[in-house]
C-alpha positions in Angstrom: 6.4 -1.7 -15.7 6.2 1.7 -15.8 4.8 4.3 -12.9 1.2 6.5 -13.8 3.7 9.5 -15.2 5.3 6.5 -17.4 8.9 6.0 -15.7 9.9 2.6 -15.6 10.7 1.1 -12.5 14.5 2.2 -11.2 16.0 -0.6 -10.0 15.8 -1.5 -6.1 12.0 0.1 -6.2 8.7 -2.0 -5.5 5.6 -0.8 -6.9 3.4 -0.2 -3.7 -0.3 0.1 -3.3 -0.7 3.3 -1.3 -4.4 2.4 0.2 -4.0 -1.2 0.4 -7.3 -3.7 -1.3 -8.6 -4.2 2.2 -9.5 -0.8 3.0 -11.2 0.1 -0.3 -7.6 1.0 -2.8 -8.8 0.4 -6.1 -5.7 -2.6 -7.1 -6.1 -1.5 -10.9 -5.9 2.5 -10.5 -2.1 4.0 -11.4 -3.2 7.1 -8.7 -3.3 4.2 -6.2 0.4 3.1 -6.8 3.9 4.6 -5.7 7.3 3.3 -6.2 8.8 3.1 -2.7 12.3 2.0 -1.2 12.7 -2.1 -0.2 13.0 0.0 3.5 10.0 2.1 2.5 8.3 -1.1 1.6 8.8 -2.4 5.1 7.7 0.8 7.1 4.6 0.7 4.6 3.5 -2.5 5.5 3.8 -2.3 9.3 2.0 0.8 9.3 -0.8 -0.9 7.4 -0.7 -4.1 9.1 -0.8 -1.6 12.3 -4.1 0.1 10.7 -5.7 -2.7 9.9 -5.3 -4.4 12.9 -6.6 -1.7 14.9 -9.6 -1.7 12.6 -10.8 -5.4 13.2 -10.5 -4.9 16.9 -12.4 -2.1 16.5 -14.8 -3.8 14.4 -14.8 -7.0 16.8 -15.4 -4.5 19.6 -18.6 -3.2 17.7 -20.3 -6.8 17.9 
């Protein structure tokens, strides 16, 4: 697979969605995609599990 400037994936990389499904990223835009680090990866999806669960509570808190 290849990145939205066509490089192909270097080896160690995961293709990343930057604005995660959940909270509106488009999954089939290249602009929403970014190669990251395995280490990246993890950082990424703590901050978004982070975001998101400050957003139901918020939304629970609505209710």
């Amino acid at each position: 697979m290849s990145d939205k400037n066509g490089n192909s994936r270097r080896k160690g990389m995961e293709l990343f969605e930057i604005t995660p499904v959940i909270v509106g990223g488009d999954p089939m835009s290249l602009e929403n995609k970014i190669w990251v680090t395995r280490q990246e990866h993890f950082e990424l999806v703590r901050f978004w599990n982070r975001t998101i669960g400050d957003l139901r509570k918020a939304a629970r808190a609505e209710e």
